[in-house]
mmCIF entry with sequence, helices, sheets and N, C-alpha, C, O atoms, coordinates in Angstrom:
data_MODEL
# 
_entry.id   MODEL 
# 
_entity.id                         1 
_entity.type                       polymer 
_entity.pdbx_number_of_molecules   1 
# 
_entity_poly.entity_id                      1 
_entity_poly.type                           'polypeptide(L)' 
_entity_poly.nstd_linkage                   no 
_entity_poly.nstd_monomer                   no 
_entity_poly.pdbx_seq_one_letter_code       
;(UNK)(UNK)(UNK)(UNK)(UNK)(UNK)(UNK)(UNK)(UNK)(UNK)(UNK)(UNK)(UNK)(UNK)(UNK)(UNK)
(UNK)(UNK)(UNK)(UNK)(UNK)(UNK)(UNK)(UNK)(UNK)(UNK)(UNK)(UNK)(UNK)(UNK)(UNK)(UNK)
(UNK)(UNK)(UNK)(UNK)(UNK)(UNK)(UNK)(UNK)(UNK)(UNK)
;
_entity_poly.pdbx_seq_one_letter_code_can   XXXXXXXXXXXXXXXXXXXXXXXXXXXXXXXXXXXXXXXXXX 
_entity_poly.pdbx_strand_id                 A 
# 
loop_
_entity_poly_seq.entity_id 
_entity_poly_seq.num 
_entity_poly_seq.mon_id 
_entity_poly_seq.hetero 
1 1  UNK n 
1 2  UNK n 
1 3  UNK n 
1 4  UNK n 
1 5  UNK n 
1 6  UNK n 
1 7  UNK n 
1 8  UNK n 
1 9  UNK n 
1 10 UNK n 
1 11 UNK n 
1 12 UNK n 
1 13 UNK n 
1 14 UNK n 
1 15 UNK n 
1 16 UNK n 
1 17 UNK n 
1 18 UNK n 
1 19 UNK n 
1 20 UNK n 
1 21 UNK n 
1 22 UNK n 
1 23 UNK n 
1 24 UNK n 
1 25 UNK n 
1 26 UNK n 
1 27 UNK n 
1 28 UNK n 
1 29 UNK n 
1 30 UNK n 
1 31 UNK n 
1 32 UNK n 
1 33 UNK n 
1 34 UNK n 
1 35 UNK n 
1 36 UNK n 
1 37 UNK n 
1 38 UNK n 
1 39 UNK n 
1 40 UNK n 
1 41 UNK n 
1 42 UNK n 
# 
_struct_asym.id          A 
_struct_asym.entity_id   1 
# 
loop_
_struct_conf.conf_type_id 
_struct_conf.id 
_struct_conf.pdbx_PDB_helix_id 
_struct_conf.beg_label_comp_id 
_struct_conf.beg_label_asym_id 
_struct_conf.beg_label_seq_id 
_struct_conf.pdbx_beg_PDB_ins_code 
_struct_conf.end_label_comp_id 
_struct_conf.end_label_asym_id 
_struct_conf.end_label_seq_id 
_struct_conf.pdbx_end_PDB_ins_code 
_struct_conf.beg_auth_comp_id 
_struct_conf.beg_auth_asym_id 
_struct_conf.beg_auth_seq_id 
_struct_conf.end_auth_comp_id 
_struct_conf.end_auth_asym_id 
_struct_conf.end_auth_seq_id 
_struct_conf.pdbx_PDB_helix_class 
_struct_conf.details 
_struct_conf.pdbx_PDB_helix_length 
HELX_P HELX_P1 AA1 UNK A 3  ? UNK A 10 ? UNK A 3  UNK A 10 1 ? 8  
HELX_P HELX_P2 AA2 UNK A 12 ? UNK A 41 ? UNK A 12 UNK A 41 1 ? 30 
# 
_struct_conf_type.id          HELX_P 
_struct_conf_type.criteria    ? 
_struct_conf_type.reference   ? 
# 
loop_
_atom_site.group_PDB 
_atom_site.id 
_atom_site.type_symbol 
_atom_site.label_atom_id 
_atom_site.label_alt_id 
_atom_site.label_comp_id 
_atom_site.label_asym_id 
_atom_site.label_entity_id 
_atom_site.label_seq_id 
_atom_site.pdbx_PDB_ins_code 
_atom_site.Cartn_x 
_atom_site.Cartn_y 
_atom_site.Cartn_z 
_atom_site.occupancy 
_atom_site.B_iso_or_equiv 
_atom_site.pdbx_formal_charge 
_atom_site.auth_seq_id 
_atom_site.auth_comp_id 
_atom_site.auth_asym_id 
_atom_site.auth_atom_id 
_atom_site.pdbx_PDB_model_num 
ATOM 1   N N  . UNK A 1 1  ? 47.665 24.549 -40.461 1.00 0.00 ? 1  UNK A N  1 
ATOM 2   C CA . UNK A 1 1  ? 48.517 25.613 -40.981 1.00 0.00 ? 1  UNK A CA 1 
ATOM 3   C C  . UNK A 1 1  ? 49.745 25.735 -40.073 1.00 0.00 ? 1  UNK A C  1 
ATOM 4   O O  . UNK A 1 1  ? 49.717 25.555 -38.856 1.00 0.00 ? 1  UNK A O  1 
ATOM 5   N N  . UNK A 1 2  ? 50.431 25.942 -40.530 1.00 0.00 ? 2  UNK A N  1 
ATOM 6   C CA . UNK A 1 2  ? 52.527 26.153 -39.589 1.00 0.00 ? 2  UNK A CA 1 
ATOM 7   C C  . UNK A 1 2  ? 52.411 27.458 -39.162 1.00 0.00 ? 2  UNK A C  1 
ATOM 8   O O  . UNK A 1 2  ? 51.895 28.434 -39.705 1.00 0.00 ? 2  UNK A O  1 
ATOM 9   N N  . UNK A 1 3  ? 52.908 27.338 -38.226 1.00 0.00 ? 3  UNK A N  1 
ATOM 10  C CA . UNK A 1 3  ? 53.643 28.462 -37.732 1.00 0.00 ? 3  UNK A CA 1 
ATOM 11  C C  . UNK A 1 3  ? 54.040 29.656 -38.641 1.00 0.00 ? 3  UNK A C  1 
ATOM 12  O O  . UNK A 1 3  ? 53.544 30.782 -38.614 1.00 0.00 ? 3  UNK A O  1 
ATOM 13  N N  . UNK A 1 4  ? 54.904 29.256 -39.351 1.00 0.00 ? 4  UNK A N  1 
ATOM 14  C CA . UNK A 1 4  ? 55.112 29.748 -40.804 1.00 0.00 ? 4  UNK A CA 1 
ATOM 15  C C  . UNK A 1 4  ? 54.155 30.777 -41.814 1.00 0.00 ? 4  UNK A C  1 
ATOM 16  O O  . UNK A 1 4  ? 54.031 31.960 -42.128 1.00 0.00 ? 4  UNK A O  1 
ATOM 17  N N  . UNK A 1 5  ? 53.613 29.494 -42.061 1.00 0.00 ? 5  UNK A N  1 
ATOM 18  C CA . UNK A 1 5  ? 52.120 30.128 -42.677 1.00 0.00 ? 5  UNK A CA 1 
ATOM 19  C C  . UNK A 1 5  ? 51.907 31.318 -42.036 1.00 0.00 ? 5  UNK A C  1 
ATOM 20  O O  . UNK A 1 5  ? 52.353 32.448 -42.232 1.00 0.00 ? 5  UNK A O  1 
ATOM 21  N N  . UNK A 1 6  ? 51.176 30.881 -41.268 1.00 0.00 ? 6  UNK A N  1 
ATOM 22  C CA . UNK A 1 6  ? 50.305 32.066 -40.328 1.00 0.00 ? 6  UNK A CA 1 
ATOM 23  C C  . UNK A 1 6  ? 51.284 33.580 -40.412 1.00 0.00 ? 6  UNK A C  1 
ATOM 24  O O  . UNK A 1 6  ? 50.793 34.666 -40.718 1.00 0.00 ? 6  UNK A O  1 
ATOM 25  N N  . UNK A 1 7  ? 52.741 33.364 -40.071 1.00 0.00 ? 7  UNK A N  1 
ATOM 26  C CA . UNK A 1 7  ? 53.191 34.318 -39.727 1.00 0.00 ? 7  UNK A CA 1 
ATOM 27  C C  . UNK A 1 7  ? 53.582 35.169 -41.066 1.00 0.00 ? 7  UNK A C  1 
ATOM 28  O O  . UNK A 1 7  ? 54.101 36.285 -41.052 1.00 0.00 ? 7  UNK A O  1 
ATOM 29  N N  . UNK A 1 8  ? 53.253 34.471 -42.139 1.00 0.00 ? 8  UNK A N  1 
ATOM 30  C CA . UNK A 1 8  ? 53.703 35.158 -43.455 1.00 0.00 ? 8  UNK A CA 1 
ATOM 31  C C  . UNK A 1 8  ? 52.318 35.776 -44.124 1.00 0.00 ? 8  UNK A C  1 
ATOM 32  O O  . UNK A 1 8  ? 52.128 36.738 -44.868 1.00 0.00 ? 8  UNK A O  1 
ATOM 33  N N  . UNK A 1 9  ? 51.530 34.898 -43.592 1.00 0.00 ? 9  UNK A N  1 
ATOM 34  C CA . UNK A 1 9  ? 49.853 35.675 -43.789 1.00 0.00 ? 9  UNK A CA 1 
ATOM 35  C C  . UNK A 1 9  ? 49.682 37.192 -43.131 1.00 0.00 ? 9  UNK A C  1 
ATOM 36  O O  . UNK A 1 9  ? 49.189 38.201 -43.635 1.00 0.00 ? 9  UNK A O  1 
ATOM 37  N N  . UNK A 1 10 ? 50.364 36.948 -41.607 1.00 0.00 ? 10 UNK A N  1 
ATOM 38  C CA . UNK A 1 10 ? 50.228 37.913 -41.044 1.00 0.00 ? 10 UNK A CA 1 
ATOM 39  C C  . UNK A 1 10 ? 50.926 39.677 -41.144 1.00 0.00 ? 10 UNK A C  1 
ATOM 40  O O  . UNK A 1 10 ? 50.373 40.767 -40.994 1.00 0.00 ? 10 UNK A O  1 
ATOM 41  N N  . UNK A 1 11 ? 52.459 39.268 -41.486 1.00 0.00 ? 11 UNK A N  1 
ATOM 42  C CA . UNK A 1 11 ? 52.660 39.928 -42.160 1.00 0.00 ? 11 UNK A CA 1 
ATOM 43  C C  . UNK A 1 11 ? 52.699 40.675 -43.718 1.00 0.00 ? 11 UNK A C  1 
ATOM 44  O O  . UNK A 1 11 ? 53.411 41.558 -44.196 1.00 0.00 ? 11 UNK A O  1 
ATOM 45  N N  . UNK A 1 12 ? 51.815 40.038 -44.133 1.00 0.00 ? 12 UNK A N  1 
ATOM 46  C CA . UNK A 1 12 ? 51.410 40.093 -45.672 1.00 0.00 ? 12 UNK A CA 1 
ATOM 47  C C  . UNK A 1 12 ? 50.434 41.156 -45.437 1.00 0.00 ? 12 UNK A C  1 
ATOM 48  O O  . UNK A 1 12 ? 50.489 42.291 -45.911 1.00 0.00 ? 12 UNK A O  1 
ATOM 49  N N  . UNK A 1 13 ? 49.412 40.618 -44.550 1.00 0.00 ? 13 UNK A N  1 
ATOM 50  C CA . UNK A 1 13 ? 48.635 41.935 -44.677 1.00 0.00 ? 13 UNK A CA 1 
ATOM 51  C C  . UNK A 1 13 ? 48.885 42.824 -43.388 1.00 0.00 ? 13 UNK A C  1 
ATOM 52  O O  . UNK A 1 13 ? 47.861 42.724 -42.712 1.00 0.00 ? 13 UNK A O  1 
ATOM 53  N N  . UNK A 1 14 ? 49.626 43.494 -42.872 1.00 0.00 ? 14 UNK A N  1 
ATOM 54  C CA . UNK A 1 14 ? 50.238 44.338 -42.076 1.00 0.00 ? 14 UNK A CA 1 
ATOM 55  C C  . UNK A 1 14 ? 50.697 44.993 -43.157 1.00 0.00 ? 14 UNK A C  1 
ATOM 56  O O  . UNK A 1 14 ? 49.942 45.907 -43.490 1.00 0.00 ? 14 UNK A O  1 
ATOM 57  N N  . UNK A 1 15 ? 51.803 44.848 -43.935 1.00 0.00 ? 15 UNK A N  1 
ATOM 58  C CA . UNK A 1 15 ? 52.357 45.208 -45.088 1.00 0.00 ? 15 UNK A CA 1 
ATOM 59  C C  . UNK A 1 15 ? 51.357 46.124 -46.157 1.00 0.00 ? 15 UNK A C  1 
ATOM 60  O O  . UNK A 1 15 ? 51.548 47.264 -46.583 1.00 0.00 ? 15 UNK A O  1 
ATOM 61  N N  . UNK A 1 16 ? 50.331 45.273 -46.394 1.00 0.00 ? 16 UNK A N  1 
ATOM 62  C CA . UNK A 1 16 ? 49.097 46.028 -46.809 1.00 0.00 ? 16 UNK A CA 1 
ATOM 63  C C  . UNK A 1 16 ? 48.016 47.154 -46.807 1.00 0.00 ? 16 UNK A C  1 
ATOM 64  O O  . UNK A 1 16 ? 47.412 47.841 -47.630 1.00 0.00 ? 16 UNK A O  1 
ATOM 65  N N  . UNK A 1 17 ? 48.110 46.930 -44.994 1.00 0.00 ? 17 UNK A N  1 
ATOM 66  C CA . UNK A 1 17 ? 47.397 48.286 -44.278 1.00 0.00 ? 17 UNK A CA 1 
ATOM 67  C C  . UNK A 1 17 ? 48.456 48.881 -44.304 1.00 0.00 ? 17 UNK A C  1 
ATOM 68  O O  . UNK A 1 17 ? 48.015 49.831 -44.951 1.00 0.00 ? 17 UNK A O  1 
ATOM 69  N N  . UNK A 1 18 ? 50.184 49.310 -44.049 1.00 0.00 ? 18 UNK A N  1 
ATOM 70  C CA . UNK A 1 18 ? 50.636 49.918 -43.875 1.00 0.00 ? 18 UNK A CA 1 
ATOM 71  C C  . UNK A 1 18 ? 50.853 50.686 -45.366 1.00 0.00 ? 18 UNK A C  1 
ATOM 72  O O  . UNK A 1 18 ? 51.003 51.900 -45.499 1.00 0.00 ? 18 UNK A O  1 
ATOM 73  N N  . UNK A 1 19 ? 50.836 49.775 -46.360 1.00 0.00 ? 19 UNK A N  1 
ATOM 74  C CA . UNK A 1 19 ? 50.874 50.403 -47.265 1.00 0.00 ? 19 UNK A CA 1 
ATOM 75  C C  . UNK A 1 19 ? 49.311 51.502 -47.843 1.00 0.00 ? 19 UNK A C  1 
ATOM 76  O O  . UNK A 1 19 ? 49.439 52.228 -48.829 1.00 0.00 ? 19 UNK A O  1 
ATOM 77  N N  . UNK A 1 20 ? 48.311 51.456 -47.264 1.00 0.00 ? 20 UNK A N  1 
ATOM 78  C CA . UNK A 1 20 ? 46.670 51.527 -47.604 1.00 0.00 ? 20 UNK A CA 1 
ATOM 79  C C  . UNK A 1 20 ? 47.492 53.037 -46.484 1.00 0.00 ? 20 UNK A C  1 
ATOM 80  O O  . UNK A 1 20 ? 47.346 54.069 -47.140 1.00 0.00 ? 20 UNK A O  1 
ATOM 81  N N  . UNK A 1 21 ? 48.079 53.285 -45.394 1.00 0.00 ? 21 UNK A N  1 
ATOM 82  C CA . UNK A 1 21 ? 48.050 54.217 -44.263 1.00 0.00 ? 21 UNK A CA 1 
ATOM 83  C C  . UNK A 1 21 ? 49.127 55.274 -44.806 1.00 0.00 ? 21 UNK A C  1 
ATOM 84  O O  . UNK A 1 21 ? 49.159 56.442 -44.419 1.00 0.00 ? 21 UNK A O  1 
ATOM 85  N N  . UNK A 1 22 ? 50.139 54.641 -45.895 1.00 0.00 ? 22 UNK A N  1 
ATOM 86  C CA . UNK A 1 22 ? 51.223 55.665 -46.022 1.00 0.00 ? 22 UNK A CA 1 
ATOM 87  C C  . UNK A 1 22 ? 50.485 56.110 -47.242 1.00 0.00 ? 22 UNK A C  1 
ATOM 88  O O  . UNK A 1 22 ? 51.191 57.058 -47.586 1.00 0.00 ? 22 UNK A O  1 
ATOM 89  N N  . UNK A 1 23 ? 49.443 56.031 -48.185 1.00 0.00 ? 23 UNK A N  1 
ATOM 90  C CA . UNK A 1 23 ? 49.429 56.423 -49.113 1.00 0.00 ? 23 UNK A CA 1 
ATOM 91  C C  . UNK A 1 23 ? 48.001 57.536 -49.072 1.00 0.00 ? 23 UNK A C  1 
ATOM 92  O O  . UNK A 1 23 ? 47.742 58.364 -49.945 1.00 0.00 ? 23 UNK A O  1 
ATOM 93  N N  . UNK A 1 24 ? 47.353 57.329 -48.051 1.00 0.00 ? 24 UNK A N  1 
ATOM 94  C CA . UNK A 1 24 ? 46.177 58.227 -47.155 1.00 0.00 ? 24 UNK A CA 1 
ATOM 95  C C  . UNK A 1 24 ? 46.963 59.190 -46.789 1.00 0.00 ? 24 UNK A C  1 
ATOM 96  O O  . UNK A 1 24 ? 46.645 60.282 -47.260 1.00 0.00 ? 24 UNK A O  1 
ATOM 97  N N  . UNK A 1 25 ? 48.128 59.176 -45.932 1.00 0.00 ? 25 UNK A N  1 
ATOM 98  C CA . UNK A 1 25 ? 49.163 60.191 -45.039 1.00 0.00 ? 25 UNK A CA 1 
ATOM 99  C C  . UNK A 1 25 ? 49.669 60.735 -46.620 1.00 0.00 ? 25 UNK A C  1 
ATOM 100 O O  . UNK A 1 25 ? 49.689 61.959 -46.490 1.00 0.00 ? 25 UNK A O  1 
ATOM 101 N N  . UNK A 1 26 ? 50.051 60.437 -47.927 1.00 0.00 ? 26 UNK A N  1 
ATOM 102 C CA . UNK A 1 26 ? 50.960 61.126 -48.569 1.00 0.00 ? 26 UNK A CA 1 
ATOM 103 C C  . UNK A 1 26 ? 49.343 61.879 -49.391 1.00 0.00 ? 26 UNK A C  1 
ATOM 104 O O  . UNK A 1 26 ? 49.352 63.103 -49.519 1.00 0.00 ? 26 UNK A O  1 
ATOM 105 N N  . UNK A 1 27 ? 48.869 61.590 -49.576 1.00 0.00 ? 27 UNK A N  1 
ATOM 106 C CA . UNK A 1 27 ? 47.497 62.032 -49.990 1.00 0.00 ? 27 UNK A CA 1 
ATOM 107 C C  . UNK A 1 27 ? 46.612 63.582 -49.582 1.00 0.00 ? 27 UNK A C  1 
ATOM 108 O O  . UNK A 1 27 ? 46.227 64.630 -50.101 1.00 0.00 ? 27 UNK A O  1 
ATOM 109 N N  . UNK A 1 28 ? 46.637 62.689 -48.001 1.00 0.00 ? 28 UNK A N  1 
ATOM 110 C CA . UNK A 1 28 ? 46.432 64.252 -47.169 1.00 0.00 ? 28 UNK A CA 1 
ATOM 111 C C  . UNK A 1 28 ? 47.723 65.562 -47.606 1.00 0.00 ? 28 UNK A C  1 
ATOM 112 O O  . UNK A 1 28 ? 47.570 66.592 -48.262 1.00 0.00 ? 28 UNK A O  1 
ATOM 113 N N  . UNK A 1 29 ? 48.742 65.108 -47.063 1.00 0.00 ? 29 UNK A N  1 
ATOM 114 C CA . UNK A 1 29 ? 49.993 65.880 -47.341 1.00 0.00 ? 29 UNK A CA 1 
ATOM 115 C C  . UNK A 1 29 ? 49.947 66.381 -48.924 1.00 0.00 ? 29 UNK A C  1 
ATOM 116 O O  . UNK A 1 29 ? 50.476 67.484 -49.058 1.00 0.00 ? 29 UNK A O  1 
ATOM 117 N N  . UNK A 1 30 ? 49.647 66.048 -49.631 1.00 0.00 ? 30 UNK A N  1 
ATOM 118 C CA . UNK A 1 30 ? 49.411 66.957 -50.702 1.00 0.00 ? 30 UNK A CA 1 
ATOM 119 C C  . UNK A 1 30 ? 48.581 67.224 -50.785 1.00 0.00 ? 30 UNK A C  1 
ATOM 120 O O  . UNK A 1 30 ? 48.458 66.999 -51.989 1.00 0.00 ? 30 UNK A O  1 
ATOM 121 N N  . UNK A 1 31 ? 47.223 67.786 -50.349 1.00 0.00 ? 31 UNK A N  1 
ATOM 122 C CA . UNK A 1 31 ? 46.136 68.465 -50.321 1.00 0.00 ? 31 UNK A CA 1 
ATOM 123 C C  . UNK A 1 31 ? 46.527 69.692 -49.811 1.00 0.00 ? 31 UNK A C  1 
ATOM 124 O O  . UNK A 1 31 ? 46.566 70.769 -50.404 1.00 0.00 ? 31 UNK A O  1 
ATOM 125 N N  . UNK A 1 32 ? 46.966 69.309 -48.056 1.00 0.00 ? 32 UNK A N  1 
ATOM 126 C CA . UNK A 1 32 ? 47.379 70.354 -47.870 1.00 0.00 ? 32 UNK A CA 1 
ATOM 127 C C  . UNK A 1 32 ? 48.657 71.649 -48.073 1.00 0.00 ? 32 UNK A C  1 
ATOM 128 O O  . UNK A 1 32 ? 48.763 72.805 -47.663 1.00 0.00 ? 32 UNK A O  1 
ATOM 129 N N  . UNK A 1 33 ? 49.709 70.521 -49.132 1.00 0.00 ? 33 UNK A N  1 
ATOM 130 C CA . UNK A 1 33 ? 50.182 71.442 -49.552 1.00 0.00 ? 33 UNK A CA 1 
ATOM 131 C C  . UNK A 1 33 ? 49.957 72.451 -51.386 1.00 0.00 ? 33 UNK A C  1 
ATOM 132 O O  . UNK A 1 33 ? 50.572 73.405 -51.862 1.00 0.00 ? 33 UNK A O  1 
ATOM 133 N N  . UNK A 1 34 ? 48.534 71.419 -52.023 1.00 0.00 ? 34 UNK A N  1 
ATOM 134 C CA . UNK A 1 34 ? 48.026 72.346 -52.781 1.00 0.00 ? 34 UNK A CA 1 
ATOM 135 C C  . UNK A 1 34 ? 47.419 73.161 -52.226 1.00 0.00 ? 34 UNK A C  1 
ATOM 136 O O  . UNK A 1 34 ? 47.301 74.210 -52.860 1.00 0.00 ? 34 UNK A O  1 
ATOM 137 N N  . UNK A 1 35 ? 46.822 73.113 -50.971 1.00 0.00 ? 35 UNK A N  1 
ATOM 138 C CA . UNK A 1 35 ? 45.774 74.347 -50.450 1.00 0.00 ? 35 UNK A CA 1 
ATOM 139 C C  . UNK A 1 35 ? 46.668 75.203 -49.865 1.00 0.00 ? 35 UNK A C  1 
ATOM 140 O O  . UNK A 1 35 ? 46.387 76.327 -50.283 1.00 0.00 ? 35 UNK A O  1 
ATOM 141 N N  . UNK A 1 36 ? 47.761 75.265 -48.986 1.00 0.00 ? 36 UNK A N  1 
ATOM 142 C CA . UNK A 1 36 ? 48.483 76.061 -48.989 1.00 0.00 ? 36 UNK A CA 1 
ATOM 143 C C  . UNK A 1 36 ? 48.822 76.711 -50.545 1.00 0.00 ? 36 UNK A C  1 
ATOM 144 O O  . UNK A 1 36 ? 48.238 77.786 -50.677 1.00 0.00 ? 36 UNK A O  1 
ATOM 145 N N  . UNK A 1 37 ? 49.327 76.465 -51.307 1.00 0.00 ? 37 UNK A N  1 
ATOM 146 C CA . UNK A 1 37 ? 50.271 77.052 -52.408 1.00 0.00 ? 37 UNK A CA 1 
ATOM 147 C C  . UNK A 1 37 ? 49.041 77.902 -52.839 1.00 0.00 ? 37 UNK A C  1 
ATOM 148 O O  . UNK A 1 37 ? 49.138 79.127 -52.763 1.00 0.00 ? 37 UNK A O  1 
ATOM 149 N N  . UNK A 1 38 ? 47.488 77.134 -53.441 1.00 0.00 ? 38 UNK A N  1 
ATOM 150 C CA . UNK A 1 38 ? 46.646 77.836 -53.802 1.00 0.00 ? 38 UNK A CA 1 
ATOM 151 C C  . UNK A 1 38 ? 46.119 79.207 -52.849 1.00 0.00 ? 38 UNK A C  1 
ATOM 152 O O  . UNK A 1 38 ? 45.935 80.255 -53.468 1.00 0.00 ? 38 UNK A O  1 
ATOM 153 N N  . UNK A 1 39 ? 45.884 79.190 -51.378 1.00 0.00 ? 39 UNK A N  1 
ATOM 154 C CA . UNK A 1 39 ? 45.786 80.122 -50.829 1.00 0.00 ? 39 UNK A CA 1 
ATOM 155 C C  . UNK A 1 39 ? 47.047 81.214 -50.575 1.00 0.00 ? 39 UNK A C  1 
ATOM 156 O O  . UNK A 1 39 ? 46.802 82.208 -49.891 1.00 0.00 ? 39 UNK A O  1 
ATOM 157 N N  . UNK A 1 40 ? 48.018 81.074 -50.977 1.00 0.00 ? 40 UNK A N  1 
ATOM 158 C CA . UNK A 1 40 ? 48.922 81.908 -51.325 1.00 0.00 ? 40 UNK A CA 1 
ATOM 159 C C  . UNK A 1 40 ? 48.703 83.043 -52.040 1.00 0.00 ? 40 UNK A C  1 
ATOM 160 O O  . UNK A 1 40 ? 48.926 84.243 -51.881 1.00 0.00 ? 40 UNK A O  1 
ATOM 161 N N  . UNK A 1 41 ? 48.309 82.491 -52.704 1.00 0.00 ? 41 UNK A N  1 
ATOM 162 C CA . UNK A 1 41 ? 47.592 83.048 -54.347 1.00 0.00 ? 41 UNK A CA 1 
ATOM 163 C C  . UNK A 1 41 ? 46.589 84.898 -54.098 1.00 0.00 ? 41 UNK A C  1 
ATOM 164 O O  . UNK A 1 41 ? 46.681 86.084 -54.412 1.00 0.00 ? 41 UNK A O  1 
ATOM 165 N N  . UNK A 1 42 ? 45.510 83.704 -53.146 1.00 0.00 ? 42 UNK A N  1 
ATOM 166 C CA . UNK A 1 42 ? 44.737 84.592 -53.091 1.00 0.00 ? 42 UNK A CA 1 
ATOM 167 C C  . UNK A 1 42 ? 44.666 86.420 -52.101 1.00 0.00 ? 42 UNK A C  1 
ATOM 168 O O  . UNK A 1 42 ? 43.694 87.163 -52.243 1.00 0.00 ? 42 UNK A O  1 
# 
């Protein structure tokens, strides 16, 4: 395998977890801003 290779593998899945980490982080972040809005409420 090249140099190449490897390094396009590698960032392929970096790309992947980062994408798997921003979508956990935007996930949380709207929980807690339905639980805020909902405890507003109450």
């Amino acid at each position: 395998m090249r140099a190449s290779q490897v390094l396009q593998k590698c960032l392929c899945d970096s790309l992947e977890a980062m994408h798997a980490l921003r979508e956990a982080v935007l996930l949380c972040c709207g929980q807690v801003l339905v639980d805020t809005w909902i405890g507003g409420f109450r």
